[in-house]
N, C-alpha and C positions, 0 to 999 in steps of 0.2 A: 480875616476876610479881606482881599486885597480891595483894592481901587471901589470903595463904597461908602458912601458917604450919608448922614442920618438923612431922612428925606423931610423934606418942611410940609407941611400941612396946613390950612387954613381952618381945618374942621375939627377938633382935638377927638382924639379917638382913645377912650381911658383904658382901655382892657388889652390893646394889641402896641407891640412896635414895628416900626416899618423900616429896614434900611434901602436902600437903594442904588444901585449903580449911575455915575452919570448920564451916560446912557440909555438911561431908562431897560434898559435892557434885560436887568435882572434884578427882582422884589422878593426879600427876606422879608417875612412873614412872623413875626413871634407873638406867642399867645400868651396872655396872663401876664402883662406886663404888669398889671395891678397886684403882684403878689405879696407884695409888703402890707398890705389891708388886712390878708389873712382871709382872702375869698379863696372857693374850692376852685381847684382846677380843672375842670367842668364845663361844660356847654350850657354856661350862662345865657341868658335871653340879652345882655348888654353884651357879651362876648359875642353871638352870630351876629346881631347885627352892625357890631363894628368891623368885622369880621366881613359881613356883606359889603357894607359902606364902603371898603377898599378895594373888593373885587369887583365892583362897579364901576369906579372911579377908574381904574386901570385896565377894560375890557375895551374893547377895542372895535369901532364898528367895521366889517368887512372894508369900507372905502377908506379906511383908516390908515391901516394892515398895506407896510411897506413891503413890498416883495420881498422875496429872499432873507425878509427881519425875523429871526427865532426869537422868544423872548422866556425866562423862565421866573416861575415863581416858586417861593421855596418856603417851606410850614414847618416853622419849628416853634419853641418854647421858652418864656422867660422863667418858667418855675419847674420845680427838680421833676415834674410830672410833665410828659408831653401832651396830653389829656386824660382824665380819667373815665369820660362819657356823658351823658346823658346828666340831665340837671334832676337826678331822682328827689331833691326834697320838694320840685315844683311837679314832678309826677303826680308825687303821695298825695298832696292838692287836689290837682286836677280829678285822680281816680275817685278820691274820696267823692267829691264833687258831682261828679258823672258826668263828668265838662269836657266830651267828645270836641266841641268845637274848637277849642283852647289846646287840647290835645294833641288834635289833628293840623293845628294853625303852626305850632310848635314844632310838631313833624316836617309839616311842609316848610318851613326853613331848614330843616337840615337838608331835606334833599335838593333843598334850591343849591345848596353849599356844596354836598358831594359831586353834583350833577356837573356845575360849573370848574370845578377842580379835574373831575374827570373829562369833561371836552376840551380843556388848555384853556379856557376861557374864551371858547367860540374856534380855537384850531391853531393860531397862531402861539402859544403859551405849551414849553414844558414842563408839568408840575414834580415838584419835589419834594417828601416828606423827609425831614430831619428828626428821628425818632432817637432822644439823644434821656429819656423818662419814660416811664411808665406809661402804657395806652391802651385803654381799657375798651370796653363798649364801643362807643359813640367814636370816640378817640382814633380804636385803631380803624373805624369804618372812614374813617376822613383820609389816614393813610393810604391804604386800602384803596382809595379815590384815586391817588398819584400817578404818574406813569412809571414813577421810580419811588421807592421807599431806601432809606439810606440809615441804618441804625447801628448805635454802639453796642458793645458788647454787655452783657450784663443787665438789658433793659425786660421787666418784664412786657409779654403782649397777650391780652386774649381778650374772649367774649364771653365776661359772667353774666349776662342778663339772664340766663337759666335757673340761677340759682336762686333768682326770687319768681320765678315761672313765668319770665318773657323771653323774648328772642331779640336780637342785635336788627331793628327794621328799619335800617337807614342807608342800606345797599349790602351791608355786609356779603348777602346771600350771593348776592351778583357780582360783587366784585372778587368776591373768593373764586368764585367758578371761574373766573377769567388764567388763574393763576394755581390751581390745584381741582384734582378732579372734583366733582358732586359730592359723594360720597366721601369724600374728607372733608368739604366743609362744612357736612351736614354733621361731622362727626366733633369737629370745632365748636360749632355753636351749642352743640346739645350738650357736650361734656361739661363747657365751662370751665376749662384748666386754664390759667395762667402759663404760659410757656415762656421761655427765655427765648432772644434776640436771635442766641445761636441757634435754637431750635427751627425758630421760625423761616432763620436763612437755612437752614438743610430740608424744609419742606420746599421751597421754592417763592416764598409770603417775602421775606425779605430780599432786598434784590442786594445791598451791599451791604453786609457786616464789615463795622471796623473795631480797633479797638477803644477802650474809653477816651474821652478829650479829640479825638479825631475824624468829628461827624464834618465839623466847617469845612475842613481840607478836601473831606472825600467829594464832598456837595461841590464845590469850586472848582474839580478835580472833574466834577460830572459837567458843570456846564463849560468851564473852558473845553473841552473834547465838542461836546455836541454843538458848541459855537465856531467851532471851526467848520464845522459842515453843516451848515443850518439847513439849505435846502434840503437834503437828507431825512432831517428830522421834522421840519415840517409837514414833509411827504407821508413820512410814518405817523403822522399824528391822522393825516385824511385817511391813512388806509388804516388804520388801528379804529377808526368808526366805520368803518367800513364793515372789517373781520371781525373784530371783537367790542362789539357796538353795545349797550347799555342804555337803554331807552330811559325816559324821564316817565314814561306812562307805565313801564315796567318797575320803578324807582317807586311810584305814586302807588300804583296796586301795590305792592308788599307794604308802606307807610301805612297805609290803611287795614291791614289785618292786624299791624302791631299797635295801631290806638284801640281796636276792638277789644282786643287781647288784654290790653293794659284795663281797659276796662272792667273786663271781666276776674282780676284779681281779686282776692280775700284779705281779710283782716293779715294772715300770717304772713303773706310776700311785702305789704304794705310794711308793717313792722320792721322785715329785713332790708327794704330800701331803704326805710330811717335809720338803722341801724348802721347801713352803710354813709350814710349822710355825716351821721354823728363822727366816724372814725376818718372819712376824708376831712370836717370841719378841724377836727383833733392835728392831721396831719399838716395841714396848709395855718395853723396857726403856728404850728412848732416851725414852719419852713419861714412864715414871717418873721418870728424873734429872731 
């Protein structure tokens, strides 16, 4: 990555790394900097909100916001997974529980996260998904966020929450339809198939397939072009809320049938989220050694 330098922080932030341009210009974003622990690569309740903590910290008030300044932020990974989804062993909790509130509190940070990824962080911000692992649920709904998804070849993608009888409630629905018809995303989430990177780029889901080891280049490759014409791209960012807008109350209503939903689970789907717990914890210990 050229001319980017580690960025200093006064707050320590244990789960995410930040590099930076001088410039301020342009914020890599990497998740799971804590991999060496041997935590799942997952949408930790420590991972959102450090995760929040920088998207704040670098959101920019209207009177802020230098004319003509584009600026991009870009979401990638420090572990061999770009995300796997949702924190299912803090689900099984909560459901067992009947702890709607906890649920629902949990939900509503993820969509504080999608929401803000998808408006550029108030319109001045191009966001960028570096999908360079695996991303699953939760994972590819954050992608799925971006205005650009940029992934290597050989990565799996999809939405299994089906298979322990939920659905993907953290925009998935809406942000697919922005990029494939209804009717195919309805057929995405229900089937539950993992698809490959190339797949995804021949439906229209991925916007640049590269090959393996050359996500950084391609990402660099996307913001040098669009920094050369920032007004341009800024422009697209107002009309892109304009035409193909994504409400936060649209965001809110679907989060809230999927705590319901989660609610209303059995013994046997329960089981299968642990189950899936147990083989991400297997996987992310092996990634640790």
């Amino acid at each position: 990555m050229n001319n980017v330098e580690q960025l200093r922080r006064t707050t320590a932030l244990p789960t995410v790394r930040v590099e930076v341009t001088p410039d301020q210009s342009a914020h890599w974003l990497y998740q799971h900097s804590d991999m060496s622990t041997g935590a799942r690569p997952c949408f930790r309740t420590q991972l959102m909100e450090d995760m929040w903590g920088y998207l704040t910290s670098i959101t920019l008030r209207e009177s802020q916001r230098e004319p003509g300044k584009l600026r991009h932020l870009v979401l990638a990974s420090d572990a061999s997974a770009f995300n796997l989804g949702g924190d299912l062993e803090l689900f099984s909790e909560l459901i067992r529980g009947n702890n709607r509130q906890r649920l629902l509190e949990y939900a509503r940070k993820c969509v504080d996260g999608v929401y803000h990824f998808h408006n550029g962080l108030g319109g001045d911000v191009r966001t960028i998904a570096l999908v360079q692992g695996d991303a699953l649920g939760g994972g590819l709904e954050m992608a799925l966020a971006c205005h650009t998804i940029v992934a290597e070849e050989g990565v799996g993608m999809g939405l299994p929450e089906v298979l322990f009888g939920l659905f993907p409630g953290m925009g998935a629905y809406s942000f697919l339809c922005k990029r494939v018809s209804p009717q195919l995303a309805e057929k995405i989430i229900l089937d539950g198939t993992i698809y490959s990177s190339e797949e995804m780029y021949k439906m229209g889901i991925v916007d640049v397939l590269v090959p393996k080891g050359q996500g950084n280049a391609a990402v660099q490759e996307i913001i040098d072009r669009q920094q050369s014409r920032p007004h341009a791209h800024l422009a697209l960012n107002a009309v892109r809320a304009i035409a193909q807008p994504v409400g936060y109350n649209e965001l809110m209503g679907i989060t809230e049938v999927w705590v319901d939903t989660a609610l209303a689970l059995g013994e046997k789907s329960l089981k299968t989220m642990e189950r899936i717990v147990k083989a991400q914890s297997r996987l992310a210990s092996r990634s640790a050694a």
